[in-house]
C-alpha positions as a Markdown table, in Angstrom:
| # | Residue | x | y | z |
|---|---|---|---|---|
| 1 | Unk | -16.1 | 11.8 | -4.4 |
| 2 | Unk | -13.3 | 9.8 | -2.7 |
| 3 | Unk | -9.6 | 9.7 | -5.0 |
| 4 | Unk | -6.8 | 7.8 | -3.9 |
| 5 | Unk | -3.6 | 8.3 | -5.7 |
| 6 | Unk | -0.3 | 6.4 | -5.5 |
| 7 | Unk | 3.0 | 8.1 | -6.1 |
| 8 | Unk | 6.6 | 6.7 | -5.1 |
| 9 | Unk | 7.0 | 3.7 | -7.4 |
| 10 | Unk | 9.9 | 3.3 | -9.8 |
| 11 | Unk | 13.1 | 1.4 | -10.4 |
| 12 | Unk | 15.2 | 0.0 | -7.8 |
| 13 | Unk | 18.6 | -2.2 | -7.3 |
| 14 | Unk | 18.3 | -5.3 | -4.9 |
| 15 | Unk | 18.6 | -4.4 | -1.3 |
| 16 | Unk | 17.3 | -0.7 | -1.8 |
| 17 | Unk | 14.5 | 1.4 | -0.9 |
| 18 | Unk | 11.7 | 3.3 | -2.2 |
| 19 | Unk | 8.7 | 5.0 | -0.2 |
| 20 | Unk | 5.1 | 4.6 | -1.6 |
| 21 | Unk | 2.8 | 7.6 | -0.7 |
| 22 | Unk | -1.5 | 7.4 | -1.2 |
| 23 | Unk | -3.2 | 10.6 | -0.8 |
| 24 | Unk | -6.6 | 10.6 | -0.4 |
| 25 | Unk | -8.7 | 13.4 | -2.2 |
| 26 | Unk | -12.2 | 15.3 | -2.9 |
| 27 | Unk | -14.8 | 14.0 | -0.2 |
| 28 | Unk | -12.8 | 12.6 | 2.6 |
| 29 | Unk | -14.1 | 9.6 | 4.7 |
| 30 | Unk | -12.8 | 8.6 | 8.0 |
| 31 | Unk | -11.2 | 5.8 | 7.3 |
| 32 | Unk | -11.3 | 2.7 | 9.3 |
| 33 | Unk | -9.1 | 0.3 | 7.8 |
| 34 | Unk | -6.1 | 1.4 | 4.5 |
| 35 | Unk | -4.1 | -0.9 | 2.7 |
| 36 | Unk | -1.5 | -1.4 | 0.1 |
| 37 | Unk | -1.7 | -4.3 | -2.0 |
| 38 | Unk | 0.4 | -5.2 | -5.2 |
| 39 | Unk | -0.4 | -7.5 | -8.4 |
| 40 | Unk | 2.7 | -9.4 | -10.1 |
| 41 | Unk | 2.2 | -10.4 | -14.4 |
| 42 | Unk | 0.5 | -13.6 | -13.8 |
| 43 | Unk | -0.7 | -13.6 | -10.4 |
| 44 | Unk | -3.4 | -12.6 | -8.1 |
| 45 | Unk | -3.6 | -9.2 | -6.3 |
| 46 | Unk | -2.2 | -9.9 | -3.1 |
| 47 | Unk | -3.0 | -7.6 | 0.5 |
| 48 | Unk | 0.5 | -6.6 | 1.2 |
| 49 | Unk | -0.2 | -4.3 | 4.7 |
| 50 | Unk | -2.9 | -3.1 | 6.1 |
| 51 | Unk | -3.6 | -0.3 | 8.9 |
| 52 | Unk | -6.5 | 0.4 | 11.0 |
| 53 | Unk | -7.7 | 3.6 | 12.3 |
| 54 | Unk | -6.3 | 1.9 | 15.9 |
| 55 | Unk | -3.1 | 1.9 | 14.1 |
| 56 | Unk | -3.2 | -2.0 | 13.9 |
| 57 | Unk | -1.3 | -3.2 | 11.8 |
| 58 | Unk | -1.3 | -6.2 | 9.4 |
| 59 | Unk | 1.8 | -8.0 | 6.9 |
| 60 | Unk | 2.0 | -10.5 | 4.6 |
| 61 | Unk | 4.6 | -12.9 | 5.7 |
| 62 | Unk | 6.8 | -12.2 | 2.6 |
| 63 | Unk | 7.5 | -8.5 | 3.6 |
| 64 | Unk | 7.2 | -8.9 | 7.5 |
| 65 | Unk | 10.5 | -7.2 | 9.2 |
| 66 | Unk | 11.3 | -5.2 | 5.7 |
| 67 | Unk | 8.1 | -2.7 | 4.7 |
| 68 | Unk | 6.2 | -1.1 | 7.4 |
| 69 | Unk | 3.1 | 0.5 | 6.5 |
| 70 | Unk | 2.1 | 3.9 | 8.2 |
| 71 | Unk | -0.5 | 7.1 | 8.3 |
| 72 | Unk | -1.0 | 10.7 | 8.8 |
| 73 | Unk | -4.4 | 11.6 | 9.1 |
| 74 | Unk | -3.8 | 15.2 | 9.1 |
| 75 | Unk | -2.7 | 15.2 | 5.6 |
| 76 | Unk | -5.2 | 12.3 | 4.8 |
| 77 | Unk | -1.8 | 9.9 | 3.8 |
| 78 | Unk | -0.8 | 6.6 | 4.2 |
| 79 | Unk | 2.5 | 5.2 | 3.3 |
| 80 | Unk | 4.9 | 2.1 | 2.8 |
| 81 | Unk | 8.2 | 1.9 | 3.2 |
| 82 | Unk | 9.8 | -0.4 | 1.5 |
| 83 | Unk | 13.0 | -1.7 | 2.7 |
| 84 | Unk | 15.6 | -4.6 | 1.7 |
| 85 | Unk | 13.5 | -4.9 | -1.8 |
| 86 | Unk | 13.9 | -8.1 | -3.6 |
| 87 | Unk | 12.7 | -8.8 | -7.4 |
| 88 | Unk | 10.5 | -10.7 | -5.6 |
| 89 | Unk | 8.4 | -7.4 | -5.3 |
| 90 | Unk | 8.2 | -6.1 | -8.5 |
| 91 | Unk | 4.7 | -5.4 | -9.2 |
| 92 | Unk | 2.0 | -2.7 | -9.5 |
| 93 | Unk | 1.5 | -1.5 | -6.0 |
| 94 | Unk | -2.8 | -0.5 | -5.5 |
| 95 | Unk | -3.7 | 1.9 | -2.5 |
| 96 | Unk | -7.1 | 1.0 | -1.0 |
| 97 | Unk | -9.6 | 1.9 | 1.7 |
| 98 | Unk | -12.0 | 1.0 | 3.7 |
| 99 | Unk | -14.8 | 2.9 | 5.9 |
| 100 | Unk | -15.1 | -0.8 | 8.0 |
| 101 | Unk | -12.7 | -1.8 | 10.3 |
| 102 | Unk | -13.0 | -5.5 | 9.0 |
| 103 | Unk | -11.5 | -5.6 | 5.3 |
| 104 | Unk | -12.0 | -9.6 | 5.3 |
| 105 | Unk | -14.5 | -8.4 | 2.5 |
| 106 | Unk | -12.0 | -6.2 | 0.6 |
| 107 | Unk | -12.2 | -2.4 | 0.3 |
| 108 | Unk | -14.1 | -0.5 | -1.6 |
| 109 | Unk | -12.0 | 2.4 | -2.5 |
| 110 | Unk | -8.7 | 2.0 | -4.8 |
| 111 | Unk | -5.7 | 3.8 | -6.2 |
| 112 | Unk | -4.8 | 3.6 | -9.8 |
| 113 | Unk | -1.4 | 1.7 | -9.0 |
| 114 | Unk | 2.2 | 2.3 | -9.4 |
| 115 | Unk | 4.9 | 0.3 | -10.5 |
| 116 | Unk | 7.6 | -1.0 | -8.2 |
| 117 | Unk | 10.3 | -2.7 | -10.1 |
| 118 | Unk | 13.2 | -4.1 | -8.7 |
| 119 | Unk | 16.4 | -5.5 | -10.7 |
| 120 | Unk | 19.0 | -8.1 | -9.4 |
């Protein structure tokens, strides 16, 4: 049994922060590769960062310089802060994993999201 569940979302002015959490419960994998990715009404899931067990770390263009994505793996948690927020990223924010270093193929495990919204 692998659970991965998102907490940290909510409402947020222009230009503010929040700090998404994912903590990983029940049987616990070694993960090789996490990510957070978001979904927008009307558009496609998007892979927002992405961290490897190497501590690589991958960001979309949009959100490069202003979220940095991050992990303990003592406490089996990965986070994203999110910094400068724009409306531009409201949307439901997904935790996911992977036991593969390459996530080209997407990752098996996800979070049940949780909602980022931010007003002008």
């Amino acid at each position: 049994q692998v659970q991965l569940v998102e907490s940290g979302g909510g409402l947020v002015q222009a230009g503010g922060s929040l700090r998404l959490s994912c903590v990983a419960s029940g049987f616990i994998f070694r993960f090789k590769a996490m990510g957070w990715h978001r979904q927008a009404p009307g558009k496609q899931r998007e892979l927002v960062a992405a961290i490897t067990s190497g501590d690589n770390t991958n960001y979309a263009d949009s959100v490069k310089g202003r979220f940095t994505i991050s992990r303990d793996n003592a406490k089996n948690t990965v986070y994203l802060q999110m910094n400068s927020l724009k409306p531009e990223d409201t949307a439901v924010y997904f935790c996911a994993a992977s036991q593969y270093m390459n996530y080209d193929a997407g990752f098996p495990f996800w979070g049940q999201g949780t909602q980022v919204t931010v007003s002008s």
